[in-house]
C-alpha angles and dihedrals in degrees: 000000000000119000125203089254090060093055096051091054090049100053089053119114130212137199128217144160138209093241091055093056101053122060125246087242102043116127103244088055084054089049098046082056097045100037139053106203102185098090072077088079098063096043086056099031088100092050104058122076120231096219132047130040126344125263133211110277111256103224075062086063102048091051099047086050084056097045089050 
């Protein structure tokens, strides 16, 4: 059963960036420094259709290869 209490907590909105939620010293923030991941474009370029539905970036992908 929902209280009064309950519905004031949900309609409550709150604000956050990206930047608030990683850490100055994340990996990703020390990657993005080091690395400049664009030469990535022109490798794939061939490998990703013009028409139809978008794919995941692949910059997404090579990071995701370097978190893990």
């Amino acid at each position: 059963m929902l209280s009064k209490h309950d519905t004031i907590q949900r309609d409550q909105l709150e604000m956050i960036t990206l930047d608030q939620l990683v850490q100055a010293n994340h990996l990703v923030r020390k990657m993005e420094a080091a690395i400049d991941f664009s030469f990535i474009y022109d490798l794939v370029e061939d490998m990703y259709s013009e028409i139809g539905r978008t794919s995941i970036d692949p910059v997404i992908l090579v990071k995701l290869t370097f978190i893990q």
